[in-house]
C-alpha positions in Angstrom: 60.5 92.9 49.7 63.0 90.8 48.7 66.8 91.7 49.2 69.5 89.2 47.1 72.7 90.0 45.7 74.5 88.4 42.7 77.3 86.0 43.0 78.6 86.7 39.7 77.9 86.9 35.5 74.3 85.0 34.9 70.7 84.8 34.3 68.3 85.2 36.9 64.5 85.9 36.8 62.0 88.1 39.2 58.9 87.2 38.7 56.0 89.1 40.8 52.9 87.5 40.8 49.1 89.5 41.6 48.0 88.4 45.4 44.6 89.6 46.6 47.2 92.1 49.3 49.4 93.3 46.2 52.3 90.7 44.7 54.5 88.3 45.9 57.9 88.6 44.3 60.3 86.0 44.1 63.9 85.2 42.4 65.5 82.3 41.0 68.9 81.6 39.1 72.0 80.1 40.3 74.0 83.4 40.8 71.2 84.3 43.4 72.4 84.8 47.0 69.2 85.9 49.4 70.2 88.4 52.0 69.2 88.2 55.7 68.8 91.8 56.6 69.1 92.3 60.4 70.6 94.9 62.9 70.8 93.0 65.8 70.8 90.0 67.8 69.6 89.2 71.5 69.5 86.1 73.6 66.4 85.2 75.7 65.7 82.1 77.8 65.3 81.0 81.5 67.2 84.2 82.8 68.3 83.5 87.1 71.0 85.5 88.8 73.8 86.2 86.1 72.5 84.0 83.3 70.9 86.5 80.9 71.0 88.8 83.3 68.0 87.1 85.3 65.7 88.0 82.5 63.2 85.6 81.7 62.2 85.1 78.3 62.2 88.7 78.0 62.9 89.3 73.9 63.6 93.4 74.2 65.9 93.0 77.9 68.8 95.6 76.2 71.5 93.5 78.6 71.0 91.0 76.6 71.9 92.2 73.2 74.7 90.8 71.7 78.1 92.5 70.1 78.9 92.1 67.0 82.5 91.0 67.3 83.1 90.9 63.1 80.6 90.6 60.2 77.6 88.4 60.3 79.2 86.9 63.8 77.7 88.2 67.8 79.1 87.1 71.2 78.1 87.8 74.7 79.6 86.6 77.7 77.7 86.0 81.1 80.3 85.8 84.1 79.6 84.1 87.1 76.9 82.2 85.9 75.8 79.6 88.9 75.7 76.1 89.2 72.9 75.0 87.6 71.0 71.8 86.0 69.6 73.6 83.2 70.4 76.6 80.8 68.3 77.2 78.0 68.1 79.7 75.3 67.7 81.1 71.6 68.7 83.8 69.9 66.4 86.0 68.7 66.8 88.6 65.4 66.1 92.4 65.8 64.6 91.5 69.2 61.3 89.7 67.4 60.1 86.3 67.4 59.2 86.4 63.7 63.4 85.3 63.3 65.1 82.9 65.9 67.8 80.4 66.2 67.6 77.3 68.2 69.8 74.0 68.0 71.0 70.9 70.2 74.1 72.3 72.2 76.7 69.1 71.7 79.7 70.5 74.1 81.7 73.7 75.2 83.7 75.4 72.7 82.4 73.0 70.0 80.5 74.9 66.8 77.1 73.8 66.2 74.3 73.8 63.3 71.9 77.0 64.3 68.4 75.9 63.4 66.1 78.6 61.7 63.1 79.3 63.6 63.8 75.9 65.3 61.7 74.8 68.4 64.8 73.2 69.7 65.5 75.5 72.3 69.1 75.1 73.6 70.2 74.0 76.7 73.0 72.8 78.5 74.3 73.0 82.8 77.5 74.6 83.8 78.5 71.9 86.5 79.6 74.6 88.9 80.7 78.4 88.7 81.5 79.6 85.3 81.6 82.0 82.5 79.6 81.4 79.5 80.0 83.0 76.3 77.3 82.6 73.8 78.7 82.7 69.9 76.3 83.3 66.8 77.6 82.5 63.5 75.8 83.7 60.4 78.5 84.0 57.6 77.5 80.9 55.9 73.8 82.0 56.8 71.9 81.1 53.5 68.2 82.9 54.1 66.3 80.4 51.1 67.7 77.3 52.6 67.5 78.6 55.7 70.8 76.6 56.8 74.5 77.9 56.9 74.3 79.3 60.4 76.4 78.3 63.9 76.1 79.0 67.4 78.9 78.0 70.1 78.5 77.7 74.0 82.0 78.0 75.8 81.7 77.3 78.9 85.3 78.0 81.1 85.3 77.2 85.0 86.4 79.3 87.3 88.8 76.8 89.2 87.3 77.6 92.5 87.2 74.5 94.1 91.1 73.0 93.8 91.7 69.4 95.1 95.2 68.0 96.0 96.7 65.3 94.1 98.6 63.7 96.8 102.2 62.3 95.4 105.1 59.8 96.6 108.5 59.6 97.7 110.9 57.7 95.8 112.0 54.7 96.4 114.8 52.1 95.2 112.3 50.8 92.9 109.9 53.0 92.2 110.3 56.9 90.7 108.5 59.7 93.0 106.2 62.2 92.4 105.5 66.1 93.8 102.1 66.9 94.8 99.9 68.3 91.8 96.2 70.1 91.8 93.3 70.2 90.0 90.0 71.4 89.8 87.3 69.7 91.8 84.0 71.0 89.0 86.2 70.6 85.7 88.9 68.2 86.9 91.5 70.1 84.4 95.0 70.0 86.5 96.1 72.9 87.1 99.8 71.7 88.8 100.9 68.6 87.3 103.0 65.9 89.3 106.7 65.5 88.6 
């Protein structure tokens, strides 16, 4: 089957051609949009402790299906995910290989191209303690060029590990500062100095 809908007034064409197990169908014109018919979308990969909820590669693990947050987008978050050196995963359609996203994960919170049955599988470490949420993007999804579609990692620290920035009194010549913190894993200050 094929499933399309119309972007507006036009020609188009369906032609159906005889195959030795029935026809293969196809459509062309420029008011064509192919539809990607799915109902859900699940992340698998190399599953430990809170990642993916330690399943391994395990396409139907229900844990690991994704909400749909608003059309044609899915998010999941894994708290407490542990330090690591290595987090890898795709995201796979209606729980079957036969459609999956991969990609190269650049940095947290930064949207990235979604490759189409990709062997890129995506990876990235968490430097410490964190919560990961896991963002799939298929708005701009167009199924014949198979390109359109985003994924984002966001990766926020927990802030567990706080180091003291040590400050100075003031002096006739020089102006003083407080104490400040910041985080020992993300090294975002979390007290600045004044």
């Amino acid at each position: 089957n094929v499933t399309f809908s119309l972007t507006g007034a036009g020609d188009f064409t369906v032609t159906a051609t005889p195959a030795d197990d029935g026809y293969v169908v196809s459509v062309s014109g420029s008011i064509v949009r192919f539809v990607f018919n799915y109902h859900s979308v699940y992340v698998v990969g190399n599953g430990y402790d809170n990642w993916l909820n330690g399943a391994n590669w395990d396409p139907g693990y229900f844990e690991n299906e994704m909400s749909q947050v608003c059309d044609d987008v899915w998010e999941i978050v894994f708290p407490e995910v542990p330090e690591t050196i290595l987090c890898e995963f795709m995201f796979l359609i209606d729980g079957d290989w036969a459609h999956y996203f991969g990609g190269v994960f650049e940095e947290s919170g930064k949207a990235t191209a979604a490759v189409y049955n990709g062997y890129d599988r995506i990876t990235f470490g968490t430097g410490g303690v964190s919560a990961v949420k896991l963002q799939l993007d298929l708005r701009n999804f167009d199924y014949l060029t198979k390109t359109g579609a985003a994924f984002t990692v966001t990766i926020s620290c927990y802030h567990r590990m706080v180091q003291t920035i040590t400050g100075y009194p003031a002096t006739c010549t020089k102006t003083g500062l407080t104490d400040g913190e910041q985080c020992a894993q993300c090294h975002e200050i979390l007290k600045a100095q004044e």
